[in-house]
FIBALUM-229202 format. One line per field, with one value per residue (C-alpha): x, y, z; residue in three letters; residue number from 1. Coordinates in Angstrom, 2 decimals. Last residue first. Layout:
BEGIN
c1 (X	...)
c2 (Y	...)
c3 (Z	...)
r (Ala	...)
k (NUM	...)
! end
This chain:
BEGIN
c1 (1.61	2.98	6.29	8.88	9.07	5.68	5.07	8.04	6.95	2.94	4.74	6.98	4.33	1.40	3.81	5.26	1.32	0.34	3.89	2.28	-0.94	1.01	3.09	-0.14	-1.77	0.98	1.66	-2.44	-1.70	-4.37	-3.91	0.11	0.60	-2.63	-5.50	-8.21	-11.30	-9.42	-8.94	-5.10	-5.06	-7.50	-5.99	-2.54	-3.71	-6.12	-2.70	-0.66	-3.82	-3.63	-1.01	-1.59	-5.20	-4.17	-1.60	-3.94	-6.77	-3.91	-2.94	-6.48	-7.25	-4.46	-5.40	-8.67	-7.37	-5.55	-8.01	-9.72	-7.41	-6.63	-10.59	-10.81	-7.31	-9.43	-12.93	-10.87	-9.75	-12.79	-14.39	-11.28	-11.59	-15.37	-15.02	-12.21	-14.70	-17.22	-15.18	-14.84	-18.29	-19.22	-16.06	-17.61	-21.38	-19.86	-18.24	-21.49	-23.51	-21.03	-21.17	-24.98	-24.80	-22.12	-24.63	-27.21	-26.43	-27.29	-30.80	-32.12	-34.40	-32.14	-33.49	-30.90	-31.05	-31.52)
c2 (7.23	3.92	5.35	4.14	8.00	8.81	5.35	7.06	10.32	9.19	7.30	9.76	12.74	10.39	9.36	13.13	14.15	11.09	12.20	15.85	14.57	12.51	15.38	17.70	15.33	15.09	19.10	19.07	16.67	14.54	11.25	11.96	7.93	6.05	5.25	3.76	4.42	3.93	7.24	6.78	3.39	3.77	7.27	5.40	2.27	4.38	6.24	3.71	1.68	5.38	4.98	1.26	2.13	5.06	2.64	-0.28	2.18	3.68	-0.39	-0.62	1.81	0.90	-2.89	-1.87	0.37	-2.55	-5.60	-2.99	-2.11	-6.46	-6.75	-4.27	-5.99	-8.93	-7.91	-6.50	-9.61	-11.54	-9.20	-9.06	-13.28	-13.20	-10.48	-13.08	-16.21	-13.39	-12.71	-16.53	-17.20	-14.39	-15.97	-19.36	-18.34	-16.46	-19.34	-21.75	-19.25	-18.85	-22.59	-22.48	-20.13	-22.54	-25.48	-23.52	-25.30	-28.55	-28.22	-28.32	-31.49	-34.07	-37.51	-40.02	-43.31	-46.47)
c3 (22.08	21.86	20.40	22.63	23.82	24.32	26.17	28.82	28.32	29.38	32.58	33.75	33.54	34.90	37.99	38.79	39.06	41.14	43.27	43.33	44.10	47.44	48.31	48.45	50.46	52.83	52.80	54.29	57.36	58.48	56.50	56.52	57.01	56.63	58.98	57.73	55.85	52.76	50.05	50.50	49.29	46.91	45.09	45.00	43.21	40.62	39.57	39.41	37.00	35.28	32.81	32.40	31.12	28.83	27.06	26.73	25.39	22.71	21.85	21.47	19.28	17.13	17.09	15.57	13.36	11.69	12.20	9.85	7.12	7.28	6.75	3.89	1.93	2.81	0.90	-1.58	-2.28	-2.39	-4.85	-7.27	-6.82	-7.75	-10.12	-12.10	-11.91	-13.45	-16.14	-16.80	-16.66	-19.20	-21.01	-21.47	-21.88	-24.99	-26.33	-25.70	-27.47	-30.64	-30.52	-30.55	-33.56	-35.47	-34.79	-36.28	-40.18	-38.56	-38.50	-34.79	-33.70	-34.57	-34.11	-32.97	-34.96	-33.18)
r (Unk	Unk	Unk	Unk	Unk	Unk	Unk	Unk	Unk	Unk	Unk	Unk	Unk	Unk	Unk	Unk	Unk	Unk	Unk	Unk	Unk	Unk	Unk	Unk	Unk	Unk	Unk	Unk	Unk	Unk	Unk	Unk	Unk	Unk	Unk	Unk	Unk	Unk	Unk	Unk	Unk	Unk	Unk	Unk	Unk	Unk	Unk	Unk	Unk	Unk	Unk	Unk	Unk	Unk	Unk	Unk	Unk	Unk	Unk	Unk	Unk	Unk	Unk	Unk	Unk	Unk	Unk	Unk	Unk	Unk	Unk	Unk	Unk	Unk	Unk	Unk	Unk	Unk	Unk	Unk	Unk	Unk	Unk	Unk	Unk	Unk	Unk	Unk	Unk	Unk	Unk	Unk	Unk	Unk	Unk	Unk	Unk	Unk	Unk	Unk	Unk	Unk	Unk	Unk	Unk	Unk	Unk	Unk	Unk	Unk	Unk	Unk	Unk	Unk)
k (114	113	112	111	110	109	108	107	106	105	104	103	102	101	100	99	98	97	96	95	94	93	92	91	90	89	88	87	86	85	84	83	82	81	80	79	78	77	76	75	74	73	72	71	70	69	68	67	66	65	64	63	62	61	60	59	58	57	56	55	54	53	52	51	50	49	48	47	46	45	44	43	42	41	40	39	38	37	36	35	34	33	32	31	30	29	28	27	26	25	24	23	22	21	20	19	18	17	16	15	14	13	12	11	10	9	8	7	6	5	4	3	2	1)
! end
């Protein structure tokens, strides 16, 4: 059997031409695709970036005041502690809350997490 042709064989070049063009649309848009995709991590990794920053700063603040919190419970108990009625006591122990929150926000100063 005999194929029948149903273009004339003179447009073959124009369907070639076609086919060509078709070729590099779809290769430009391979490349978008992978420019696309790229960005898209480079934007991720930014991210994943701040995000650990904030939370090394939320980690820091939290372990700077965890003393704190400790030392406000125990002496805010409803039982007897040592220096629970005398005045200097309570000044003694804000001043040592005060000496801990100094020591511990130069110490994360000084290694940087701060």
């Amino acid at each position: 059997m005999s194929q029948t042709r149903y273009i004339a064989d003179d447009l073959d070049i124009y369907f070639d031409d076609i086919v060509d063009a078709s070729e590099r649309i779809w290769d430009m848009l391979e490349n978008y695709k992978e420019v696309v995709e790229a960005l898209e991590s480079t934007n991720e990794s930014a991210i994943a970036h701040r995000s650990n920053e904030i939370f090394r700063i939320l980690t820091a603040f939290s372990v700077i005041f965890l003393p704190l919190t400790l030392i406000a419970s125990i002496w805010g108990m409803n039982v007897h502690v040592p220096g629970q009625d005398n005045l200097p006591a309570f000044f003694a122990v804000v001043a040592f809350m005060v000496v801990i929150l100094v020591g511990l926000l130069a110490l994360f100063r000084r290694r940087g997490w701060l």
